[in-house]
C-alpha atoms as a printed R data frame, in Angstrom:
    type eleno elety resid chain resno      x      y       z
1   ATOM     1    CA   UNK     A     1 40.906 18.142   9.414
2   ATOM     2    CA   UNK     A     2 39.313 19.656  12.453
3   ATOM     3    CA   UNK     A     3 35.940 17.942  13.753
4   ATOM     4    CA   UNK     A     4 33.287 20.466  15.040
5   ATOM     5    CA   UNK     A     5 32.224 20.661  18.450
6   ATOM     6    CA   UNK     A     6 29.616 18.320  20.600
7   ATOM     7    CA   UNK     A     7 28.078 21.603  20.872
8   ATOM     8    CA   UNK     A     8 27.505 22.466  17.525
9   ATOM     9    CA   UNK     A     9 23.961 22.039  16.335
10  ATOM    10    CA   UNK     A    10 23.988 22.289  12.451
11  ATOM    11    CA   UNK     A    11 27.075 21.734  10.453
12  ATOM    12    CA   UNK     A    12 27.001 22.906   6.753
13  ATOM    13    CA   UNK     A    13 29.893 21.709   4.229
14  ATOM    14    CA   UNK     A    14 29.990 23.284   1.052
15  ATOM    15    CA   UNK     A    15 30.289 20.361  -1.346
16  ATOM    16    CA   UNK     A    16 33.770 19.724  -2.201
17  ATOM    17    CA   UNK     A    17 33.761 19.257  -5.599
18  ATOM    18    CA   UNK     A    18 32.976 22.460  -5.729
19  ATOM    19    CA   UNK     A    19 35.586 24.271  -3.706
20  ATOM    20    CA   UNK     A    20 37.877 22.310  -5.580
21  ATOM    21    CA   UNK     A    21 36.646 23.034  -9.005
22  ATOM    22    CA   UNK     A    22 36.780 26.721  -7.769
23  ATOM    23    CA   UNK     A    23 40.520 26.913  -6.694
24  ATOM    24    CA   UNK     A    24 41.457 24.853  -9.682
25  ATOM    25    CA   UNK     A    25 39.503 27.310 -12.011
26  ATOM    26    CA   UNK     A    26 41.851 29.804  -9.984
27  ATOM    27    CA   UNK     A    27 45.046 28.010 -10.265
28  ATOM    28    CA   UNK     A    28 44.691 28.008 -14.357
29  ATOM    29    CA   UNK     A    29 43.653 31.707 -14.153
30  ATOM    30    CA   UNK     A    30 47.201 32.376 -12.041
31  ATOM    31    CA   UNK     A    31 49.167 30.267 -14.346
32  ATOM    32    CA   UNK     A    32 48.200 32.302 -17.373
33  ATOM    33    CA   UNK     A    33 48.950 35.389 -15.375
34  ATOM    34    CA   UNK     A    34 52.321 34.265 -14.286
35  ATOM    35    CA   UNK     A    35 52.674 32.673 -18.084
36  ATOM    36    CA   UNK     A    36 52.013 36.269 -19.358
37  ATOM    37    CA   UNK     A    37 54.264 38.327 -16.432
38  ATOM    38    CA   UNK     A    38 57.256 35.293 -17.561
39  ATOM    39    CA   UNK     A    39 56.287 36.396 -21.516
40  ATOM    40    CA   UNK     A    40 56.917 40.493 -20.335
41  ATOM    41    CA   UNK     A    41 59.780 39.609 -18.974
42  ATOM    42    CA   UNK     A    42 61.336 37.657 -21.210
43  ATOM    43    CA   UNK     A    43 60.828 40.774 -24.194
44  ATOM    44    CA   UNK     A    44 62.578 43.058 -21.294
45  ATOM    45    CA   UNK     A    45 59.259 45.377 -21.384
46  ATOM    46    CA   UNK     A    46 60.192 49.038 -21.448
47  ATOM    47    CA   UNK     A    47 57.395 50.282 -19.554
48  ATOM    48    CA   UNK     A    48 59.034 49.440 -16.905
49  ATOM    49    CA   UNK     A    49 57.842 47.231 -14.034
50  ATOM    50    CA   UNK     A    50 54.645 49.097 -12.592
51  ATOM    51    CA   UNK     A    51 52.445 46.516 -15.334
52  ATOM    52    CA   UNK     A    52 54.057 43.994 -13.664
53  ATOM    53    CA   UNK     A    53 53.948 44.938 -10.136
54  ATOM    54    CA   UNK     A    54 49.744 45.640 -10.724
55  ATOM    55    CA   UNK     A    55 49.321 42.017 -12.122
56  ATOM    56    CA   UNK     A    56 51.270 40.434  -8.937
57  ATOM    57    CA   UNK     A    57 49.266 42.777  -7.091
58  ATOM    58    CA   UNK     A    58 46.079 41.493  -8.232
59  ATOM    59    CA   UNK     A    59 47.151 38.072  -8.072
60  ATOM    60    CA   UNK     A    60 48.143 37.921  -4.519
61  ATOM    61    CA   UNK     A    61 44.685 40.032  -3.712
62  ATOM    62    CA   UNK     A    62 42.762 37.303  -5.342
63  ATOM    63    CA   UNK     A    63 43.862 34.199  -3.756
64  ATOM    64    CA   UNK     A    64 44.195 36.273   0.247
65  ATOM    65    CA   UNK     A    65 40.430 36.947  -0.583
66  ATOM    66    CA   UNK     A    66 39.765 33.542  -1.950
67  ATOM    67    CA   UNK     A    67 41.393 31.778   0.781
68  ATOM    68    CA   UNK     A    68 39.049 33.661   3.130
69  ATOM    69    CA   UNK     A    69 35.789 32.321   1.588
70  ATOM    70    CA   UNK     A    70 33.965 30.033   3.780
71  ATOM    71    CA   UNK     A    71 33.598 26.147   3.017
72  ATOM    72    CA   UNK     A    72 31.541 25.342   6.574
73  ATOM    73    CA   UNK     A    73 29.068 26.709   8.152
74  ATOM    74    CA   UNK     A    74 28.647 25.509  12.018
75  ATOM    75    CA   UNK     A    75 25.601 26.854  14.326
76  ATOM    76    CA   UNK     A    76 25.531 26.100  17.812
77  ATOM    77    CA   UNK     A    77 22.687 25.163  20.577
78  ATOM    78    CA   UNK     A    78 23.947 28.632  21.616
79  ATOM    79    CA   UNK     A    79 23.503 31.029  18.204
80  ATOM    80    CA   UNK     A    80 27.116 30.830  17.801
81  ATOM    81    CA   UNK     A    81 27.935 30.686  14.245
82  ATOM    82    CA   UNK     A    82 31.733 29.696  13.142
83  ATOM    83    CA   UNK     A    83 32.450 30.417   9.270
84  ATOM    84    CA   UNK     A    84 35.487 28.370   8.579
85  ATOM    85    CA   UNK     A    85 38.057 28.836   5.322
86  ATOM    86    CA   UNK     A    86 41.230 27.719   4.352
87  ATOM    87    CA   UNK     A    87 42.750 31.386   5.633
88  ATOM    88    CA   UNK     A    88 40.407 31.724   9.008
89  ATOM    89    CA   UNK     A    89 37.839 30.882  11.439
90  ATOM    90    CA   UNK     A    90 35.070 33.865  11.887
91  ATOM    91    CA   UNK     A    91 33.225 33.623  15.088
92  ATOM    92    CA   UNK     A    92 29.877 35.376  15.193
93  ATOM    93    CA   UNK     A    93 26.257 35.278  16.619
94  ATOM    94    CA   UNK     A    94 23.206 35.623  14.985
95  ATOM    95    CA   UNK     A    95 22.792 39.124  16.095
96  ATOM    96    CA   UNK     A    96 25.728 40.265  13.870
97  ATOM    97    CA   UNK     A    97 24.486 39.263  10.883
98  ATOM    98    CA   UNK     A    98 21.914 42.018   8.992
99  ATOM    99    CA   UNK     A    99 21.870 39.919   5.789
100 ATOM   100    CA   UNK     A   100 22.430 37.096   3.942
101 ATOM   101    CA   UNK     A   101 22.148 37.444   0.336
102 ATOM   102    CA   UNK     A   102 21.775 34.253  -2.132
103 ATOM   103    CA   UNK     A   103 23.109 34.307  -5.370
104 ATOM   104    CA   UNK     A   104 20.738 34.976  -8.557
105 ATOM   105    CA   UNK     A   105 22.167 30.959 -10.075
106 ATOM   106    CA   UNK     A   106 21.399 29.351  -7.082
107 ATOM   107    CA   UNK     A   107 25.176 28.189  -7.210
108 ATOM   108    CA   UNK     A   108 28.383 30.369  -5.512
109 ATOM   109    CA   UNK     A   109 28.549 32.970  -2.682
110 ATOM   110    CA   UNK     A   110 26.061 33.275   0.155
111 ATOM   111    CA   UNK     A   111 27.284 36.417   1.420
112 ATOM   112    CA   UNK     A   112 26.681 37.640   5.089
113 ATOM   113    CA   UNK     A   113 26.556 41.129   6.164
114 ATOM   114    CA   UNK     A   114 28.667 41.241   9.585
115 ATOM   115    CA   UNK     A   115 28.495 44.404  11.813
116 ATOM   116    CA   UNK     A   116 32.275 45.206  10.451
117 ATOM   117    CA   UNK     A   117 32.321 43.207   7.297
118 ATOM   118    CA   UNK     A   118 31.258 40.505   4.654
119 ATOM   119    CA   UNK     A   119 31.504 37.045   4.880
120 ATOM   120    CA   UNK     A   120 31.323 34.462   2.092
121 ATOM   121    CA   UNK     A   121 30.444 31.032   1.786
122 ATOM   122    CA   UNK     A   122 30.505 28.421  -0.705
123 ATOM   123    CA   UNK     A   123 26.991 27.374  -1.482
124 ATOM   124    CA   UNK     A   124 24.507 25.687  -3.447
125 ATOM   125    CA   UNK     A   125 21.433 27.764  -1.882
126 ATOM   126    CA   UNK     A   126 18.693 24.468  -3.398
127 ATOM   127    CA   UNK     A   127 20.744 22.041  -0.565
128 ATOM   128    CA   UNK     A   128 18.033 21.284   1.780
129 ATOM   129    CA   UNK     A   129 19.954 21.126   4.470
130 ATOM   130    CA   UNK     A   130 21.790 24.672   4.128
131 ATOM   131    CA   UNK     A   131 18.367 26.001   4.021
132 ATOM   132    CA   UNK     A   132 17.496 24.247   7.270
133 ATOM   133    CA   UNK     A   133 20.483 26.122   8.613
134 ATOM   134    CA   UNK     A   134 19.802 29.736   7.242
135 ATOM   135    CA   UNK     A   135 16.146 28.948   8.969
136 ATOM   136    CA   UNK     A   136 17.466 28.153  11.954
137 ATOM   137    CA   UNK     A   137 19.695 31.059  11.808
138 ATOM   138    CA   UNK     A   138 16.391 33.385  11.237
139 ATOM   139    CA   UNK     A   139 15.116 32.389  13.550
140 ATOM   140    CA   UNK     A   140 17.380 33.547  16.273
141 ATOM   141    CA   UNK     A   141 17.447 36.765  14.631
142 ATOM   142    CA   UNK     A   142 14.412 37.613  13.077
143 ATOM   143    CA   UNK     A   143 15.864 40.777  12.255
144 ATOM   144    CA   UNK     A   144 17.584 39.103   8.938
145 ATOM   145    CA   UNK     A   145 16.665 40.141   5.404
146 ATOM   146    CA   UNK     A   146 17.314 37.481   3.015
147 ATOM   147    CA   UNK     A   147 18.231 38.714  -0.296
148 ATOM   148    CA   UNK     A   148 17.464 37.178  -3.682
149 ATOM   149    CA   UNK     A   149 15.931 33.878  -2.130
């Protein structure tokens, strides 16, 4: 596991019981899918493979995108902000970001409006400290709307 930076200022983890409850809510959602592809194959379906091809499809979509959904949140003495997942590292300042929105439960996906595209991160939006963060992000860039909040 990769340590952040001296120069980091605020370091956010999502907590990690609930990343992991979230991929293994995913990996039981998969395993049914694959169950029911294995059950279509096994009758020799006559419609061919195109049902089959959609479901892999949709499977492999959902975990690239899932994989890409931020656990950590680091902001620098800079306004650098690093969004890390299992899949990638994004690398932004405050500048690029238009909007966060919160979700309505207070629990799941902070999502970030980027310049070129949306970022997501794991988040229970009542954690004191993320909301130290998010301030601390506004206020480099008072230009953010915070949605839902």
């Amino acid at each position: 596991m990769d340590h952040p930076d001296e120069s980091m200022r605020y370091v956010y983890q999502a907590p990690t019981l609930f990343v992991v409850a979230f991929y293994v809510i995913l990996l039981i959602w998969s395993v049914i899918s694959i169950s029911l592809i294995q059950a279509l194959l096994d009758e020799k379906v006559r419609a061919g493979a195109y049902p089959l091809f959609m479901i892999a499809f949709i499977l492999f979509y959902m975990w690239y995108f899932s994989l890409g959904i931020s656990y950590r949140l680091e902001l620098g003495d800079d306004g650098e902000i690093r969004l890390k997942s299992l899949r990638r590292t994004i690398r932004i300042i405050a500048e690029g970001i238009t909007v966060i929105e919160f979700p309505r439960m207070g629990l799941g996906f902070i999502r970030f409006r980027l310049e070129r595209e949306k970022a997501y991160l794991f988040g229970l939006t009542h954690n004191a400290f993320l909301q130290t963060v998010l301030s601390a992000i506004k206020k480099a860039n008072s230009d953010i709307t915070f949605k839902h909040r």
